[in-house]
C-alpha positions, 0 to 999 in steps of 0.5 A: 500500500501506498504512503497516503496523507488526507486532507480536509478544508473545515469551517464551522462543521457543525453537528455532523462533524462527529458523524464524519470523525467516526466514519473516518475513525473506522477505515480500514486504510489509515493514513499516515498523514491527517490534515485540517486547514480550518478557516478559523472555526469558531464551534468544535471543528478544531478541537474535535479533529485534534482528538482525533488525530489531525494535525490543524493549519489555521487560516483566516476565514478570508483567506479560504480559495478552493485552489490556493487552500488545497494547495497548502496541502500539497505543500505540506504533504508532498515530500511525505506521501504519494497520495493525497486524499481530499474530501469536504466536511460533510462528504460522509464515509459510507463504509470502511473500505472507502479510502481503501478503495479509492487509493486502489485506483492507483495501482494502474500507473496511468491513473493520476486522479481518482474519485470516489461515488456521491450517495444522495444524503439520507434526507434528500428529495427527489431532485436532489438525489437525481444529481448524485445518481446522474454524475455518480453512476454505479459502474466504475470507469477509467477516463481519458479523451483518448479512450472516450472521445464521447465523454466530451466534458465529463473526461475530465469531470471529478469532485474534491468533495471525495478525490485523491491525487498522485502527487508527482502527478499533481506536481507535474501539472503545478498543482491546484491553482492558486486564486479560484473561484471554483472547479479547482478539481476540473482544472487538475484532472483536465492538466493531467489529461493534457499529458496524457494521465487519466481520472479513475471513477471508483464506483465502489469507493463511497461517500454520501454528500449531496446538497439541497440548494435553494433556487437562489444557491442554485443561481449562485452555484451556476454563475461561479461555475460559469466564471470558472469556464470564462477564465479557464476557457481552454478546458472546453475547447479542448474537452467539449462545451458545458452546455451540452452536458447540461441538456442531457441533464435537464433531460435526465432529471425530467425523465427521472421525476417522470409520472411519480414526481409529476408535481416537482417538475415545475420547480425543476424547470425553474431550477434549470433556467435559474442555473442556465441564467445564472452560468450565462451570466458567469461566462460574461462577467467581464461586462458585469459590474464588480458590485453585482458580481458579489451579490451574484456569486455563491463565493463572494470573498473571491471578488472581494479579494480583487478579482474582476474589475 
């Protein structure tokens, strides 16, 4: 087995956060190295992961960037380990196996990325447990365009809400990057497809996380997204358009509430045209002042930071 460090951004976890430290507690693979970067929690975050083990790196709350945070990681596991799993506070390890099966992944020497399959949480609706099953099927897959020129955007799909990376690999491609509004994942495994590196989807390797956004943090979500695609336009012009796997989703979700959640699909169709307004706007905030930019994005410390004009 290989030497294996985890690393997990945290503010404020909450209640749910003794649930993720036993479900960690009960792996069958222990890492050699367990990481906190919390943004300066004010509840039980840092006291309950030292009692667990974790080492702690403190930010302050302003400082958090999904790239730049993460990153800290690598620099501090690097010479340590050769990979370095990440996971969110509320991604919740379904079984002991999990790490171990993710890790596995990496046993193909191609194989520079991997993660893990998302279960809708235990108290999800209907919509919101069609996304996790549509992005995390039940079939395990090793991407790379070469292999799947069909897979378009999704080759490079991947969520650091439960991944791990090679780390001469991560190296290799100048690790996540450093100022982020959001998909600091994507870019990564889609640097990696550049020189030829694949992303390992493992099936049997499980969490359960998902989210039950508000139509307003659905807007948000999808404006930031869109952000990402404006500044890192490259990825679609290498991959395929986001748009387009979109459609397949609406699609997807539509057929999913089919007759027995008929009475759900009017906020479905919201959902999609505020998520679809809201990516648009993203990919052209250029032309969209800095003062709304704040009010529009899910990440406002981002703009808060200097970024955009």
């Amino acid at each position: 087995m290989k030497n294996v460090g985890i690393v997990i951004p945290t503010y404020n976890a909450g209640f749910s956060w003794s649930e993720w430290l036993n479900a960690f507690d009960r792996q069958a693979l222990k890492p050699e190295y367990s990481l906190i970067i919390d943004s300066s929690s004010s509840d039980h975050t840092v006291d309950l992961a030292i009692q667990y083990g974790f080492d702690v790196k403190t930010i302050k709350k302003e400082e958090f960037d999904h790239g730049a945070t993460r990153q800290i990681g690598v620099e501090e596991l690097k010479d340590s380990v050769e990979i370095i799993i990440f996971m969110t506070q509320d991604a919740i390890l379904a079984d002991s196996n999990a790490l171990k099966n993710l890790v596995k992944a990496f046993n193909n020497p191609k194989v520079g990325a991997a993660y893990g399959r998302q279960f809708p949480r235990k108290e999800a609706g209907p919509i919101e447990a069609h996304a996790r099953l549509y992005n995390y099927p039940e079939k395990s897959i090793i991407k790379s365009k070469l292999d799947f020129p069909n897979l378009g955007l999704k080759n490079v799909f991947i969520s650091n809400s439960f991944a791990a990376y090679r780390c001469n690999s991560l190296v290799e491609v100048g690790g996540f990057p450093k100022n982020s509004i959001f998909g600091e994942d994507m870019y990564v495994s889609a640097k990696m497809g550049q020189k030829g590196m694949k992303t390992a989807y493992c099936a049997d390797a499980q969490v359960f996380h998902s989210h039950g956004y508000t139509f307003l943090q659905e807007f948000k979500r999808y404006f930031d997204n869109g952000v990402f695609h404006a500044k890192e336009s490259w990825i679609q012009e290498e991959y395929g358009k986001a748009e387009n796997e979109g459609f397949k989703y609406v699609l997807s979700e539509l057929n999913f509430l089919g007759l027995k959640y008929w009475y759900l699909i009017p906020s479905s169709v919201i959902r999609n045209l505020l998520k679809l307004i809201g990516y648009k706007l993203g990919k052209n905030e250029r032309f969209i002042p800095l003062s709304m930019k704040k009010i529009m994005s899910m990440n406002s410390a981002f703009w808060q930071r200097g970024n955009g004009s």
